[in-house]
N, C-alpha and C positions, 0 to 999 in steps of 0.2 A: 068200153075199155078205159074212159077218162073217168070214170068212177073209180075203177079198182089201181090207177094210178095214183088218182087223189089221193084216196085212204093209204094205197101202202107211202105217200109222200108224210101224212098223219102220222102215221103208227108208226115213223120212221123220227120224227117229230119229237113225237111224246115221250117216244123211248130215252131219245138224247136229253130231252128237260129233264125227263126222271134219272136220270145218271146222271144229271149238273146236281140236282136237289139232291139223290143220295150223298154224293160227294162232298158237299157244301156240308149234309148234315152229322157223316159218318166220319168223313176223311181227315178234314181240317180240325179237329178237337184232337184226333191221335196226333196229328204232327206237331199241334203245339205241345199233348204231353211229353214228346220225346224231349222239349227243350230242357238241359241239364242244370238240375238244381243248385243251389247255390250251398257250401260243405256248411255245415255245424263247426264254427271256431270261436275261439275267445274276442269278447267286444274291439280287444286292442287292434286288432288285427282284419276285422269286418272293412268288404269294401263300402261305398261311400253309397247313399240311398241314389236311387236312380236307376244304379248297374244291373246289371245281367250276366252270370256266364255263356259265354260264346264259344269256350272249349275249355278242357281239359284234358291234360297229359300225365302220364307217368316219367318221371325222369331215371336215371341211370349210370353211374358215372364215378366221377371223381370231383374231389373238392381239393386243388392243390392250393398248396401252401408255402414259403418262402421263409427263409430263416433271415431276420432283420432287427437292428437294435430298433429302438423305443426312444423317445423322445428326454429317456431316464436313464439309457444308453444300458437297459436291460435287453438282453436277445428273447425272441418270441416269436413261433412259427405265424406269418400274416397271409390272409388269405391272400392269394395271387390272384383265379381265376376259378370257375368251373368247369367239367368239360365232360358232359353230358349227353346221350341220345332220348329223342323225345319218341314215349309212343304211345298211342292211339288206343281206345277200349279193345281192340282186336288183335294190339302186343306187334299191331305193325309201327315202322319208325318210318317219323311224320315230321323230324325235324333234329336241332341238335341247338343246346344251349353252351356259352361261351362266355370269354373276357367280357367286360363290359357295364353288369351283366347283361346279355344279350339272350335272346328266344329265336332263334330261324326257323319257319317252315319250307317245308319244300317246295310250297305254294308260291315263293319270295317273298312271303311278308315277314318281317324280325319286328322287334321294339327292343329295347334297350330302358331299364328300370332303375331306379332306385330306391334303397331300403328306407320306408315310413317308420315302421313298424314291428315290432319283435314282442315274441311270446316264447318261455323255452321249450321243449321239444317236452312230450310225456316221457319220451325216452331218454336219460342222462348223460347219455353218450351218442349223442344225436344233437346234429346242429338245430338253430332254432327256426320259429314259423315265421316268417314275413308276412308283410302288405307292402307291396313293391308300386313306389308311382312309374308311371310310363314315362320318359323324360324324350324320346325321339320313336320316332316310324321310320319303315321303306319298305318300298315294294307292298303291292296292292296284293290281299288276299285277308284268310280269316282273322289275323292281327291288326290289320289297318285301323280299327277304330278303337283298338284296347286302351282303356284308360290305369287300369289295374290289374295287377297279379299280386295270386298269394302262392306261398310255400307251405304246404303241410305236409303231415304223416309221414314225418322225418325220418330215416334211419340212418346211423354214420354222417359221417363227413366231420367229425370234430376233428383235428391235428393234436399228432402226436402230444404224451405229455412233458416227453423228454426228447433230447439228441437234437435242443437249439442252444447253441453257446458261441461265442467268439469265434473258434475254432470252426464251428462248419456256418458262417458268415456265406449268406447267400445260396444256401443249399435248398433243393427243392425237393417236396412230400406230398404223396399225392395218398388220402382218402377215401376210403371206398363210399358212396350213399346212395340212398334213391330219396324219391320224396314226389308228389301230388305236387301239379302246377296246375290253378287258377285263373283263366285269362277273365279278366269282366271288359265290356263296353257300356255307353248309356243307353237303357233299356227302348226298344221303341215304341211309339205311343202308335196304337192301334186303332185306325179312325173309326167312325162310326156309320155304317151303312146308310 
């Protein structure tokens, strides 16, 4: 009876090593393919060597804008804020971008960026592409370690080209756009066995 325990202890054994080694040799190569490429953009606009994206979103929204003299005391609609929903490859919303500019996920981790970088949009009527530095964090989740965002594949959000003058002094226009967001972190170095 302590024979046929042994073996099935064995063969109970081997099975599990052979399902570590399948795993190790099948499993772990697909999961780093799923990691999401990094887009095709113009050099100006490329994040910094090192990085990685850690996500990507679709944005959705509005680009509002403010009617404000100039320092030339000409009127001209200035952007105010965005005010945007984030979502996910699956067209679920996973977050909302805002004044700031800011990124929130539902996770509670935001960043707050500033524009580097611009390239303009292939479309003409289409605000331009960023390279956003991260200038704060909060809240622990998939943004916590972002050092960079980009903006691409613009549609809309330009302001009006008319109806800012004296007269409508602090008036506000809101933009229709969508557009690709970007997050990168610095990449991690993978030890060696």
């Amino acid at each position: 009876m302590r024979k046929f325990a042994h073996l099935a202890i064995t063969t109970v054994g081997i099975i599990v090593i052979g399902l570590g080694i399948f795993a190790a040799t099948f499993c772990l190569p697909v999961a780093r393919a799923q990691k999401e490429p990094a887009p095709d953009v113009p050099d100006a606009i490329q994040a910094p060597a090192g990085e990685e994206v850690v996500l990507s979103v679709h944005a959705s929204g509005s680009q509002i804008y403010t009617c404000q003299a100039g320092a030339d005391g000409k009127f001209a609609w200035t952007l105010k804020a965005p005010d945007a929903e984030l979502r996910d490859r699956k067209d679920k919303v996973i977050g909302s971008h805002f004044a700031g500019p800011t990124w929130k996920l539902n996770d509670g981790s935001e960043v707050t960026g500033k524009a580097a970088a611009h390239v303009d949009s292939l479309s003409t009527d289409s605000v331009a592409w960023l390279r956003l530095d991260v200038t704060s964090h909060a809240g622990k989740g998939l943004l916590a370690n972002v050092t960079t965002i980009q903006r691409i594949h613009t549609h809309g959000g330009k302001p009006p080209a008319e109806g800012c003058d004296e007269s409508h002094k602090d008036a506000e226009t809101r933009s229709s756009y969508t557009a690709d967001y970007y997050f990168y972190a610095p990449a991690e170095k993978s030890g060696t066995p």
